[in-house]
N, C-alpha and C positions, 0 to 999 in steps of 0.2 A: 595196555591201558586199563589202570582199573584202581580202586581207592581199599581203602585197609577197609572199609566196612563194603564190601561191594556195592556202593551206589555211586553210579557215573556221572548220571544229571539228574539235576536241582534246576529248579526256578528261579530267574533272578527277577526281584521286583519290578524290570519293565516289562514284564508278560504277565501281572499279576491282573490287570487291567483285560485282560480273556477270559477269568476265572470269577465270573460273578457269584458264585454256588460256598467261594472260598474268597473271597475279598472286592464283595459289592462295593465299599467307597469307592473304591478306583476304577471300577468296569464301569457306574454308570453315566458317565459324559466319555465312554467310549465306542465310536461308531462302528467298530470292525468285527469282527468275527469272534463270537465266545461262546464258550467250551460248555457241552452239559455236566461235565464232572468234573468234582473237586479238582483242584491243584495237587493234593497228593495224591490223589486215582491216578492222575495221567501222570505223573512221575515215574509211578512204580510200573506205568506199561510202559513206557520207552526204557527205566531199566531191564525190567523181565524181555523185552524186544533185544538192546542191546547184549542182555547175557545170552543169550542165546545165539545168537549171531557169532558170539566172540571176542565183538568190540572191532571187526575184523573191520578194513577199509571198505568193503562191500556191504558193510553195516552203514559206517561212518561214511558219509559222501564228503569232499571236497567242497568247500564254498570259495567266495569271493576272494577269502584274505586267509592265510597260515593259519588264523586263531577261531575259523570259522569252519563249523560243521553241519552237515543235514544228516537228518535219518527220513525215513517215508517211511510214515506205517499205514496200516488200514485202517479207516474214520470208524470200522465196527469191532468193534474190541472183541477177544476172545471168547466171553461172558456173551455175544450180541450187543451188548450195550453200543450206541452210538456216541461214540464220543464228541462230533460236534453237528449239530443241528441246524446249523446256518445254514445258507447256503454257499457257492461260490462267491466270493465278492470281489469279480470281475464281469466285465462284460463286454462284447464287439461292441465295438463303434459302427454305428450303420446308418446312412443317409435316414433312415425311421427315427432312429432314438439320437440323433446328434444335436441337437435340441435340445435334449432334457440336462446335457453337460452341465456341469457348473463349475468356478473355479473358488478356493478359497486360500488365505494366508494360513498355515497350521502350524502349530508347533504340538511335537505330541505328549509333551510334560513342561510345565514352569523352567525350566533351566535349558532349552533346547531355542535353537532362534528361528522363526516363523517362516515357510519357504510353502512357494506360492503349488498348489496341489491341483487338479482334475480329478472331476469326480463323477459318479451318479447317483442323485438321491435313491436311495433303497422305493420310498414311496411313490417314485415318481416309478418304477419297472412292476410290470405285472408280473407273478410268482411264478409263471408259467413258462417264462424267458431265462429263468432263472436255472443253472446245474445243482445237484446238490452233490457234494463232497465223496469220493469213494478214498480216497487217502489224503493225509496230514503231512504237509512238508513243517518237521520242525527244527526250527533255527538254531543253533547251539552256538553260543563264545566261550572261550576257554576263558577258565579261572584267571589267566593271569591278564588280560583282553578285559574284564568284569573288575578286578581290579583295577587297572591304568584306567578305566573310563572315569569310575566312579571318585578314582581321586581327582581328577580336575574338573568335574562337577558338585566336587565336595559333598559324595552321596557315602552315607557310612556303609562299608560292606556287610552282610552278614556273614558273622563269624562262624555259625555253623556247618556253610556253605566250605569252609576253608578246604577239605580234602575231597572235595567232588570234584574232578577236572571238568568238568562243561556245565553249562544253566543253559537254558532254554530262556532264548529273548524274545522270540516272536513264533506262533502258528497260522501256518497259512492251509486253510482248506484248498483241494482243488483238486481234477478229475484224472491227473498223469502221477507217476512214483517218480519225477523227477523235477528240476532244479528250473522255474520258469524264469525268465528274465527277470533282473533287478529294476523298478524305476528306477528312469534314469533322475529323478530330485530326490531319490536317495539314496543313489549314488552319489549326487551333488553334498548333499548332508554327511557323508562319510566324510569324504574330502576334506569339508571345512575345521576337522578336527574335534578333539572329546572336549573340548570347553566349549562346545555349540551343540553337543549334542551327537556328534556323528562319532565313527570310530579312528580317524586320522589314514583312511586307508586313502590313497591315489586313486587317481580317474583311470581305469584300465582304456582307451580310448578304443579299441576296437570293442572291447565287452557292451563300452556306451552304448557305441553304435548298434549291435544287434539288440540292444535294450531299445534305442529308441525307435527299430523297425518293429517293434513287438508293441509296445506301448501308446504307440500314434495311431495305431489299431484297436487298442482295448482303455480301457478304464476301469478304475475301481468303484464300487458299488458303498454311501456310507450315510447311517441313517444320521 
């Protein structure tokens, strides 16, 4: 696996919304976790990560669907640098803070359809409750996954993007080098197909279910 200029993954503009350092418009009505460094800093450590590796399956983890891939790297780059600052943005659910839940309709871009979320305000948790990140699960779809979406949202590709097989859709901070359960409403969101917004994958129903033993126990954290 590998491209005529050795670069593997690219960013695709729905993760650009992480990257306030490289594309404020879009990160700032986003409540999730973003990146202290550029969009192309972290590029060139998940390529420099995956050259090294190989590109080998033990690089490249398995996801959800054929067209989906994880790498786990460490949140402290080689340099020191910490590449993301946030903290975890999850948290147990516990008879103390189940109170502070809230729920909202979200859609996470204009072209996506609004599916109903659980949350916890970031200001409503004291910092001290809070993990902070020792590795980066990030999300990769393959090129041709990045194209079939974007055409039935009518979103124009980047064409420079053409020879890199994977982009980077989404980074999730968080304390294990492995693969936590999917929400299961975005699960649900996949399902309803790429003119809503999801990726048209099926409900694995057993996967649901150990999503939804995982999930009826935690929540996301979102300012």
């Amino acid at each position: 696996m590998s491209s005529s200029n050795s670069v593997i993954v690219t960013t695709d503009q729905f993760a650009f919304r992480q990257f306030p350092k490289t594309h404020a418009e879009t990160s700032t009505t986003y409540g999730g976790s973003k990146m202290s460094v550029t969009c192309e800093a972290f590029e060139s450590i998940c390529n420099e990560y995956i050259s090294a590796n190989g590109a080998s399956d033990a690089c490249l983890k398995e996801g959800y669907a054929p067209f989906c891939k994880h790498i786990f790297i460490p949140n402290t780059a080689p340099d020191g640098t910490i590449l993301c600052e946030a903290d975890v943005n999850f948290l147990e659910v516990t008879p103390e803070n189940e109170s502070l839940l809230r729920t909202e309709y979200e859609a996470r871009n204009e072209k996506e359809l609004p599916v109903l979320t659980r949350y916890f305000p970031s200001s409503s948790i004291p910092k001290s409750e809070l993990a902070k990140p020792t590795f980066l699960d990030v999300i990769l779809y393959s090129r041709a996954q990045i194209i079939k979406e974007n055409a039935a949202t009518s979103t124009p590709s980047d064409p420079s993007h053409a020879d890199t097989p994977w982009s980077i859709v989404s980074i999730k901070p968080q304390t294990v080098d492995y693969e936590l359960p999917m929400n299961p409403i975005t699960a649900m969101r996949n399902a309803l197909g790429e003119e809503h917004g999801g990726s048209g994958k099926p409900i694995d129903r057993e996967e649901y279910m150990k999503a939804v033993e995982f999930w009826k126990k935690h929540a996301v954290l979102k300012e």
